[in-house]
N, C-alpha and C positions, 0 to 999 in steps of 0.2 A: 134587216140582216146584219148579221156580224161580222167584222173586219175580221180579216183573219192574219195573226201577226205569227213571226216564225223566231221562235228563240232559240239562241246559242249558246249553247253548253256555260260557257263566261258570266252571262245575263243572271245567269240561274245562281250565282256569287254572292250578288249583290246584296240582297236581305242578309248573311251573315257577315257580310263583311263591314256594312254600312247601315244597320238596322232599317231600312227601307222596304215596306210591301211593296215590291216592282207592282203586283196584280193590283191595288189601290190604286198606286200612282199610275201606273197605266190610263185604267178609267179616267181620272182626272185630264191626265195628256189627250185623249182622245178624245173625250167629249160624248164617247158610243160606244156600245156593248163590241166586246171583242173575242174571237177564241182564239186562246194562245194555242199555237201549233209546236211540238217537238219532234223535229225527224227522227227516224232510227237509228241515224246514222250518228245524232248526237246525244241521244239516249246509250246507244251501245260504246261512246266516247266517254260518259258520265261513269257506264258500269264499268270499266278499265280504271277509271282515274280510283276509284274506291277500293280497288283491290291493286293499283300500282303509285306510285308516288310518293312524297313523303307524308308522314300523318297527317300536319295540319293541312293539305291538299286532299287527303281521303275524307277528312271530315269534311272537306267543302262540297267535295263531291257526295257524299252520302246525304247531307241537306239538300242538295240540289235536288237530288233525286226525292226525296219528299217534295219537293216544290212541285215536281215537272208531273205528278199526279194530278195537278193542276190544271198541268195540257194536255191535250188530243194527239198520242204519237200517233205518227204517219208514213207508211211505209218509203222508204225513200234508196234505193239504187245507186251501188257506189260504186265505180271502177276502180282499179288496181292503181291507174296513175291518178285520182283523186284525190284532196283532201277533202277532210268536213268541210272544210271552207267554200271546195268549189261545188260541194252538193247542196250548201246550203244558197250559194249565189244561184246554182242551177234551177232550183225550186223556185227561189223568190224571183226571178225574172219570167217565168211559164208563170207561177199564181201572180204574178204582179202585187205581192205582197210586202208589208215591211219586212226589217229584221229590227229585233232585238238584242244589241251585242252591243260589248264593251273593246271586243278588239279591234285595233286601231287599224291595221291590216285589211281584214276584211269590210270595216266601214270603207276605206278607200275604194276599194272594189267595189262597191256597191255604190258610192258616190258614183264612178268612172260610168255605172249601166243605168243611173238615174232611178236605183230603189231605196224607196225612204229608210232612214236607220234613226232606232229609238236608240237611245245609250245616257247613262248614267252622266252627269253635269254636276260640276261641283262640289262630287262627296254625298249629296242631298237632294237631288230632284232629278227626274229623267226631262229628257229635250225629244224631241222630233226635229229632224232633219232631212230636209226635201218635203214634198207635199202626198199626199194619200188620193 
């Protein structure tokens, strides 16, 4: 069975910013077949950033969203005093799943509730942090 890893709008950056297959190196960091998860909630974060922002931020987001075909969106439920942040913390503590993010903030978060976080190191290779 496949791990199921939950990405963050940010994650989804990384191959243009840093020419890295996150889904290559993924596999390698895991050692196991995995299915990337994309909430809605950060899918419909993605479609904002591409029609809001400045250019070189729409073309990040409009790649991104090429990428995130890559993942399984998932319907995901978001209150008014929410952020993505805490629907995506909300999600990965019920699936007991990782995340995959690069923001510093939310890793903390997710450090605090003991859910593993994959995120970019170095410029060049993704890490795991905490245990699966």
């Amino acid at each position: 069975m496949a791990i199921k890893v939950i990405f963050d709008s940010n994650f989804l950056f990384v191959p243009s910013q840093f020419q890295l297959d996150i889904f290559e190196e993924m596999l390698k960091l895991l050692n196991q077949r995995f299915e990337p998860i994309m909430l809605s909630t950060t899918h419909n974060e993605l479609l904002t950033m591409t029609e809001k922002g400045s250019p070189s931020r729409r073309k990040q987001a409009t790649l991104a969203l090429k990428l995130a075909k890559k993942c399984r969106v998932v319907n995901a439920e978001k209150n008014r005093d929410e952020t993505n942040d805490d629907v995506v913390l909300k999600v990965a503590a019920e699936w007991k799943s990782p995340v995959a993010t690069n923001d510093r903030e939310l890793r903390r978060k997710l450090r605090a509730q003991a859910i593993p976080v994959i995120y970019l190191r170095s410029k060049r290779r993704l890490e795991l942090e905490g245990s699966l």
